[in-house]
Structures are given as structure tokens and as C-alpha cells.
C-alpha positions as CSV (number, residue, x, y, z in Angstrom):
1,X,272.4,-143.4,-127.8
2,X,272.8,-140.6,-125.5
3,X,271.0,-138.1,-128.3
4,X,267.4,-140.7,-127.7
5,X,268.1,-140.3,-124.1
6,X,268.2,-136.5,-123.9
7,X,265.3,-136.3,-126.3
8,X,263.6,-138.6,-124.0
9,X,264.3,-136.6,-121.0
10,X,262.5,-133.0,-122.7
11,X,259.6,-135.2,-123.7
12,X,258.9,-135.9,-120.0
13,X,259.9,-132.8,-118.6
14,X,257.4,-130.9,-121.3
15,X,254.9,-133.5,-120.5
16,X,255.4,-132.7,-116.8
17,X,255.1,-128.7,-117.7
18,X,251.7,-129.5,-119.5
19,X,250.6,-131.3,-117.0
20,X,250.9,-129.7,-114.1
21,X,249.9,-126.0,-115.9
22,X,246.6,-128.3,-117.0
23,X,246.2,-129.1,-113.0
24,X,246.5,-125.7,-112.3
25,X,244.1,-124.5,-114.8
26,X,241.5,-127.7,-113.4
27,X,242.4,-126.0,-110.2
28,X,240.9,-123.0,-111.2
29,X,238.7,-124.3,-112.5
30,X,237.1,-125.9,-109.7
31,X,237.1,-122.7,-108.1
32,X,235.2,-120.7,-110.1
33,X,232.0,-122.0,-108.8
34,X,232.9,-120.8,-105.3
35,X,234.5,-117.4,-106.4
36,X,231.3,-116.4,-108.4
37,X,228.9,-115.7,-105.7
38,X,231.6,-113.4,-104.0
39,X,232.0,-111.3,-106.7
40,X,228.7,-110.8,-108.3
41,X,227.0,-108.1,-107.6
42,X,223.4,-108.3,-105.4
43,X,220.3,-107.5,-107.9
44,X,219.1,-105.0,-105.1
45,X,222.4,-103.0,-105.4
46,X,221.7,-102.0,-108.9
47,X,219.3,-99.2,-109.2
48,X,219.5,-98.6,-112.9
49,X,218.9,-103.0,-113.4
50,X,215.2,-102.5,-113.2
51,X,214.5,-98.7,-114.8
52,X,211.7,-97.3,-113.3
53,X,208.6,-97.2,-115.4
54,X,207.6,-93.2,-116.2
55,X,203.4,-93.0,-115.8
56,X,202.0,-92.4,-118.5
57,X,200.5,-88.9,-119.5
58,X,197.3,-89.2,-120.8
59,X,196.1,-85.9,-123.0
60,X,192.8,-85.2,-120.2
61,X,191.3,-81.9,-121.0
62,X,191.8,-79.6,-118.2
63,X,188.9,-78.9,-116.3
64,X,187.5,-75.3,-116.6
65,X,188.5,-72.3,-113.8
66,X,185.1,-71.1,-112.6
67,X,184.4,-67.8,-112.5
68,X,184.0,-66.4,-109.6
69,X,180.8,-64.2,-108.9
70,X,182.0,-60.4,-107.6
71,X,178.7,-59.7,-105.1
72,X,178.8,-56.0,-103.9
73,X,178.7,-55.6,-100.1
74,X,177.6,-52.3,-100.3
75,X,173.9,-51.5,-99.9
76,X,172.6,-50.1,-102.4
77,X,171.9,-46.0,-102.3
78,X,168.1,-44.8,-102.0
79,X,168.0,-41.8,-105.0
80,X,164.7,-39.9,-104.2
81,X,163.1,-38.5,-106.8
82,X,161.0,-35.8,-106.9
83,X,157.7,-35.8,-108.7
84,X,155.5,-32.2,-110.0
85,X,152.5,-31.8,-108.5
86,X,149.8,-32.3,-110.9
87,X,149.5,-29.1,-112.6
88,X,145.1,-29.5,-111.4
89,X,146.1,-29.4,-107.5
90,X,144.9,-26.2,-106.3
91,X,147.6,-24.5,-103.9
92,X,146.1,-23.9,-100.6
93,X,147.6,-20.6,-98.8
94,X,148.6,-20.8,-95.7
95,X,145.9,-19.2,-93.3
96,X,146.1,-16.4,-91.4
97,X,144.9,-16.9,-87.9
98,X,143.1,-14.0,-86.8
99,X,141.6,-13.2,-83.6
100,X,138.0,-12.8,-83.4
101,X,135.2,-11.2,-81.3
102,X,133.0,-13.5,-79.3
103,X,129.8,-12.6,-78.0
104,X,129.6,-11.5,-74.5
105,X,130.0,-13.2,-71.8
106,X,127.2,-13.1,-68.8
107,X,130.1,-11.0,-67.0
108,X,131.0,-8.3,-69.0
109,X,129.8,-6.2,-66.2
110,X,132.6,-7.7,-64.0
111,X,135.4,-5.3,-66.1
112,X,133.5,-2.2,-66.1
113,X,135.0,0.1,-63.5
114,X,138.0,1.6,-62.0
115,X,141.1,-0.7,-61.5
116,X,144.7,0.6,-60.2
117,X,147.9,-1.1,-59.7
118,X,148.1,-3.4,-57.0
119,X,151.7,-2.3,-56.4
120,X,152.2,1.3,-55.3
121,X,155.5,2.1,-57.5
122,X,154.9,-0.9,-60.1
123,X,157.9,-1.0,-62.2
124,X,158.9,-3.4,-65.7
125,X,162.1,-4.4,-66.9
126,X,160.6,-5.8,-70.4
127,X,158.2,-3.1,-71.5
128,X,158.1,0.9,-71.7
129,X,154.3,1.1,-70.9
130,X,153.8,0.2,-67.1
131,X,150.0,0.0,-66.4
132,X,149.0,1.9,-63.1
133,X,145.6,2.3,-64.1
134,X,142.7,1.4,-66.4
135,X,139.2,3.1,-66.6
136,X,136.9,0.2,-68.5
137,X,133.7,2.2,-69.9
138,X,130.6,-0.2,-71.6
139,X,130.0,0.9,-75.3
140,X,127.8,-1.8,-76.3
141,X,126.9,-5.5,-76.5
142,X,130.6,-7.1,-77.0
143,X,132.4,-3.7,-77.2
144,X,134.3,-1.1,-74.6
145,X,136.5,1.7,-74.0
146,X,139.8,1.7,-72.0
147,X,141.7,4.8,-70.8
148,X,145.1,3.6,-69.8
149,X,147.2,5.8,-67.5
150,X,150.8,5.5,-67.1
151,X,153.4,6.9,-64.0
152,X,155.8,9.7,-65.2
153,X,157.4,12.7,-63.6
154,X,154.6,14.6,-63.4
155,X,152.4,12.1,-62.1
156,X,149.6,9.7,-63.5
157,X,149.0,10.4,-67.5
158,X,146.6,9.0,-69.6
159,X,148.1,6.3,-72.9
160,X,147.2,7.5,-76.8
161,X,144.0,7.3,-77.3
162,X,142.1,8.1,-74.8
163,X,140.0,6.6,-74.6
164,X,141.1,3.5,-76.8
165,X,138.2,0.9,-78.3
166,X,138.5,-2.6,-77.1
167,X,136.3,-5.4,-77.8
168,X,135.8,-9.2,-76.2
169,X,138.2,-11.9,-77.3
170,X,138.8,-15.0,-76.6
171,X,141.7,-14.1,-74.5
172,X,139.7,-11.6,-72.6
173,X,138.9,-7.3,-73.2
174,X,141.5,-6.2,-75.5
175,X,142.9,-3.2,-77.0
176,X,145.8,-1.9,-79.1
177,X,147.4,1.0,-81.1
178,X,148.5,3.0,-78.6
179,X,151.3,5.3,-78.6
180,X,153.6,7.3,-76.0
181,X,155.2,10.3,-77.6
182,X,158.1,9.7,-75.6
183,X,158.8,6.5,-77.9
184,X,157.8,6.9,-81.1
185,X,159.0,3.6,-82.5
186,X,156.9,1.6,-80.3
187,X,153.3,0.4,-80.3
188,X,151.1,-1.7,-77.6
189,X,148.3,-4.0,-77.1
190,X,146.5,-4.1,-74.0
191,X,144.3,-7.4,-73.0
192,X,142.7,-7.5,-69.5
193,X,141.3,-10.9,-67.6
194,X,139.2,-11.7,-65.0
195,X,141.3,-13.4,-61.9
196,X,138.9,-14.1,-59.1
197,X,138.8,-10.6,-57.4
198,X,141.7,-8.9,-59.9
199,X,142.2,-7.7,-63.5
200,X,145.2,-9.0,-65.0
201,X,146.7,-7.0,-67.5
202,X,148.9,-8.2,-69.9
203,X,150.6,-5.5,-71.9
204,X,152.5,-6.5,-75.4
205,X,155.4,-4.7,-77.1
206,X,155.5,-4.4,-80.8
207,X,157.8,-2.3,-83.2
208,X,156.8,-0.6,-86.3
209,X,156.5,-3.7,-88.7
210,X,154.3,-5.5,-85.6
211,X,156.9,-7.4,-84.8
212,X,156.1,-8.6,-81.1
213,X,159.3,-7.1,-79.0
214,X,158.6,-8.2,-75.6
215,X,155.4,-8.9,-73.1
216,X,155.0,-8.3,-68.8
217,X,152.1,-8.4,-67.1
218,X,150.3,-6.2,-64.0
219,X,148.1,-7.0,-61.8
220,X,145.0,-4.8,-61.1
221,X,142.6,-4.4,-58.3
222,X,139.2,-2.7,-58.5
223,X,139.0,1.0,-56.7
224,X,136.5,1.5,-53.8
225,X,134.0,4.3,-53.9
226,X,135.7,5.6,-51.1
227,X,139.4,5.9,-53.5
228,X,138.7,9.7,-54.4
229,X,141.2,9.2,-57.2
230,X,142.8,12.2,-59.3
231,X,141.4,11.9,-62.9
232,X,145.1,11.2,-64.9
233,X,146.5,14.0,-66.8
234,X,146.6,14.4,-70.3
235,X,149.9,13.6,-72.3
């Protein structure tokens, strides 16, 4: 009797045990369903839920570099070139200009005559030959003679030659060639013009190879009747 009663008493108490574990675990249970949302994560919080879809490379040809066109900035250099003269052209020589007679004028009379230096001690600090006076002698119809006297120590002397030939020109009564002993590397031209009542002579300095040196000028007036001038003397 008392062997049914304790195995009684462990049936109930494991009965009890079972049950009350089985309300726990429907307990549980029941909680799940409010557990759950707290737990699980939010779909936005993972990144690597959704992978991100790589774009996909396509095999495109790649387009061409063009080529860029190099254009010079510099102008471009002139190169003259030099042609022959055709081997027909004739070669012209350069003329010589010369200076030639004219026929005389209506007053060629007007240089015949005696003419002195307007200046009592004329003096020149370009040429050697200083003009004090000129004797200008008719010889024909466009031609003359001059006898050109120069001051010196000794008084008036005549110019080599004397008398010298001079003929009309363009520039006026002109003659040349002559000499002083005194300077024997030296040579002169003489050309006289008509200025109203005076003779202007211009007197020209050359060297040995005609190489004009230097020029001066002096002015001339005809002598009176009355002048009674000393003939020059001879060099």
C-alpha cells in the first residue's frame, strides 16, 4: 500500500515538471512573434544584401587621335635669284660727259677787255692761283685768249701760258692748263661770266691725275681807259 502511494506521488510530481517546462516552452513560444522584429536586422542596413550590379563593358572601338596639323608661323624667306643677261644684250658704256663749245653768243664782245680785281689785296684760302687780272683778247668766232696775272713779291706776273686759248662754253669763256712754277704738282682751269657790270671768275684746282682739289671764285671789274695799268711781268 504505501509502495502505490509513493509511486503515485512521482507520477504527479513528473507530470507537474512536464507540465509546467511545456508552459514555459508555450511561453516562449508566444513570444517569439514579438521578439523577432527586435532583433532582425533592417534590409537598408545591409549593404552587401543587394550587390551592386557592375556596368557592363562593351568591346567599342576607340575612336581615332587626330592628328594635329603643325602650320609654320614663320613667313616664308624671299631667295632672289639672279638671272644672266642674255648673252645678245649689247653693254652700253657708261658716257662720258664732255663739255662742248657753243656758238657765240650776241655778246662775246662784252668779255673782250681789261678786267682787275675788285679787291685791292684779294686773297684765297682754297686755291694757290689768286686772280688779280685777266687780259681777254678775240681770236675768232667762238674762240679767245686769256693772259692771267697773279700777285707775288715782285709784283703782278703773268699765269703759264701766256696767253692761254679759251673758247665759249656753256658755263661761260673758259680756259685751262696752266701752270705756276712755284707749284709744280698743281694745274688750273679758268672760266669767266658775265654778272651785270662784272666778270666772275671762277678758278678750279686740280692735281696731276685731274682730280678736282678745290674751287674759289673772284670777282672782276672792267678797267677804265683812264687805268694806265703796268703790263704784268713775266714769270
Amino acid at each position: 500500500m504505501t509502495e502505490k502511494n509513493s509511486t503515485s506521488t512521482n507520477t504527479l510530481i513528473l507530470a507537474a515538471i512536464i507540465g509546467a517546462f511545456g508552459g514555459i516552452l508555450a511561453a516562449c513560444i508566444g513570444l517569439i512573434p514579438t521578439i523577432l522584429p527586435l532583433v532582425r536586422p533592417s534590409p537598408t542596413a545591409r549593404i552587401l544584401d543587394s550587390p551592386t550590379s557592375l556596368p557592363t563593358t562593351t568591346n567599342s572601338p576607340i575612336p581615332e587621335t587626330a592628328t594635329p596639323t603643325i602650320t609654320s608661323t614663320e613667313l616664308p624667306t624671299l631667295t632672289a635669284t639672279l638671272q644672266p643677261l642674255p648673252t645678245n644684250t649689247p653693254i652700253t658704256e657708261t658716257p662720258t660727259v664732255t663739255v662742248t663749245a657753243i656758238a657765240p653768243s650776241s655778246d662775246m664782245q662784252a668779255y673782250m677787255g681789261t678786267w682787275t680785281n675788285v679787291a685791292n689785296n684779294p686773297k684765297s684760302d682754297k686755291v694757290r692761283l689768286v686772280v688779280t687780272r685777266i687780259d681777254i683778247t678775240q681770236t675768232g668766232a667762238a674762240t679767245a685768249n686769256f693772259s692771267v696775272c697773279r700777285e707775288t713779291n715782285e709784283g703782278e706776273k703773268y699765269v703759264l701760258p701766256n696767253p692761254a686759248p679759251a673758247s665759249i662754253y656753256v658755263l661761260g669763256l673758259g680756259a685751262r692748263d696752266f701752270v705756276i712754277v712755284r707749284y709744280p704738282d698743281l694745274r688750273w682751269a679758268i672760266v669767266v661770266q658775265r654778272t651785270a657790270n662784272q666778270l666772275v671768275a671762277t678758278v678750279q684746282e686740280y692735281d696731276l691725275n685731274n682730280i678736282l682739289l678745290n674751287t674759289d671764285t673772284f670777282n672782276l671789274e672792267k678797267a677804265s681807259l683812264l687805268s694806265n695799268l703796268i703790263p704784268c711781268q713775266q714769270p
